[in-house]
matplotlib code that plots the C-alpha trace (Angstrom):
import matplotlib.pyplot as plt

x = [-77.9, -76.1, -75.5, -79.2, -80.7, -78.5, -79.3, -82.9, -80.6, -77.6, -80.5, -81.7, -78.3, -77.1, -77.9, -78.8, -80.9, -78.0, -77.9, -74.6, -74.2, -76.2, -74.7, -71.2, -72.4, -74.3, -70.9, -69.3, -71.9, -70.7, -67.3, -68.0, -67.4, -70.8, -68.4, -68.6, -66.3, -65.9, -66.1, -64.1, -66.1, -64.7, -61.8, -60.5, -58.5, -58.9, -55.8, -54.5, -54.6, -53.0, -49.4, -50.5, -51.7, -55.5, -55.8, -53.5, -55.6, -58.9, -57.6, -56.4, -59.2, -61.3, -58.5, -58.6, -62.5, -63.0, -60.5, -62.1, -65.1, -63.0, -63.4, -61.3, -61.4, -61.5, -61.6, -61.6, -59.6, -59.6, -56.4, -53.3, -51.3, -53.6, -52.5, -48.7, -50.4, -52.9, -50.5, -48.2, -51.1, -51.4, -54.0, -52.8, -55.2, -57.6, -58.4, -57.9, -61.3, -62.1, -65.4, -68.4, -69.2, -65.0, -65.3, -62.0, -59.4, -60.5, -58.4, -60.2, -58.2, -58.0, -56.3, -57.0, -58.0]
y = [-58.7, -62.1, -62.6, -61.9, -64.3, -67.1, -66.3, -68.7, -71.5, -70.5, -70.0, -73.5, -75.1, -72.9, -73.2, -69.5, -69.5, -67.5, -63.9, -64.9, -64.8, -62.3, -59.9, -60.4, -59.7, -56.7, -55.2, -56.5, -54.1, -50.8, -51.4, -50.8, -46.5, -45.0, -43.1, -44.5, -47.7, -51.0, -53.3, -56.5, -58.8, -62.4, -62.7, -66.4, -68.8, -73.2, -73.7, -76.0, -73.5, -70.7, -69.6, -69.1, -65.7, -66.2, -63.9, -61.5, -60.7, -61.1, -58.7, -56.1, -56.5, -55.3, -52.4, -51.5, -51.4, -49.0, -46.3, -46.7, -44.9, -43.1, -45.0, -46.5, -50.1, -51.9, -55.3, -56.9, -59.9, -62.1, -63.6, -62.2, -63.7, -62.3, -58.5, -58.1, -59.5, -56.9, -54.6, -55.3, -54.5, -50.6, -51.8, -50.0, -51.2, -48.4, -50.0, -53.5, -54.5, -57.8, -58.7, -58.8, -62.0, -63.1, -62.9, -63.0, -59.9, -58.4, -56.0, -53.5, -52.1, -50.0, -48.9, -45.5, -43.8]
z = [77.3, 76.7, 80.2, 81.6, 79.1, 81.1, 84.6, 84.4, 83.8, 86.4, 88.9, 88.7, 89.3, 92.1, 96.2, 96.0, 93.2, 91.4, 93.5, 93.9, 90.0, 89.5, 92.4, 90.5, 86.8, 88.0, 89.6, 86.4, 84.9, 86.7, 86.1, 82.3, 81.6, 80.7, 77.8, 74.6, 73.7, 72.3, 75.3, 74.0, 76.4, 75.5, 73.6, 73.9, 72.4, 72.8, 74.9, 72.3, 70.0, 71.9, 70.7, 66.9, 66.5, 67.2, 70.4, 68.8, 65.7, 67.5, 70.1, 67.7, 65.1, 68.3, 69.1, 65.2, 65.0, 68.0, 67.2, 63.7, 65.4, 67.6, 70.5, 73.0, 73.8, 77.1, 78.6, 81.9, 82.9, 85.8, 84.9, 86.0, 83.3, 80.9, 82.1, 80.3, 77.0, 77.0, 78.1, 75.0, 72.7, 73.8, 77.4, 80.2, 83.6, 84.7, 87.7, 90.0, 92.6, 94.2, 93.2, 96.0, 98.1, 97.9, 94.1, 92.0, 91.7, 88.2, 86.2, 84.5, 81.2, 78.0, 75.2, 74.6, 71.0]

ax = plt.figure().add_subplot(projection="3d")
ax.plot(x, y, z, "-o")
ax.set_aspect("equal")
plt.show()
């Protein structure tokens, strides 16, 4: 729902009047599992203020909330750097797909219940 309300203005400043955008966040879309979870969509930390903790408790508040509700959490991450961190906080990567139209490699993960 975030996403869609910025394509108008992604449109307007793109050569392809954003299907290019659009065409990625859609695949994005069906990535997500249609079974119940906490999708933690954007977890990020100023880089200036990386190395204190920040990620960390966002990331586990996140983890803690969804198997609250006995749900699972998952993420996606187009960083590779980003994967062993994840990994260290119970992720494990269900999957690994270029995007469409030479898109970036995105790793699909979760941390089960």
């Amino acid at each position: 729902e975030i996403e869609q309300s910025t394509r108008a203005a992604i449109n307007l400043l793109t050569p392809d009047d954003g299907l290019r955008y659009a065409a990625f966040w859609d695949w994005l879309d069906t990535q997500i599992p249609d079974t119940p979870c906490w999708f933690l969509d954007a977890i990020a930390v100023a880089p200036e203020m990386q190395g204190n903790g920040l990620g960390r408790t966002l990331l586990c508040h996140g983890i803690e909330q969804a198997h609250a509700q006995g749900c699972f959490a998952f993420l996606e991450t187009g960083t590779a750097e980003n994967v062993p961190f994840y990994e260290s906080h119970g992720f494990r990567v269900v999957s690994k797909k270029a995007a469409p139209d030479c898109g970036p490699l995105i790793w699909f993960m979760q941390a089960d219940r």
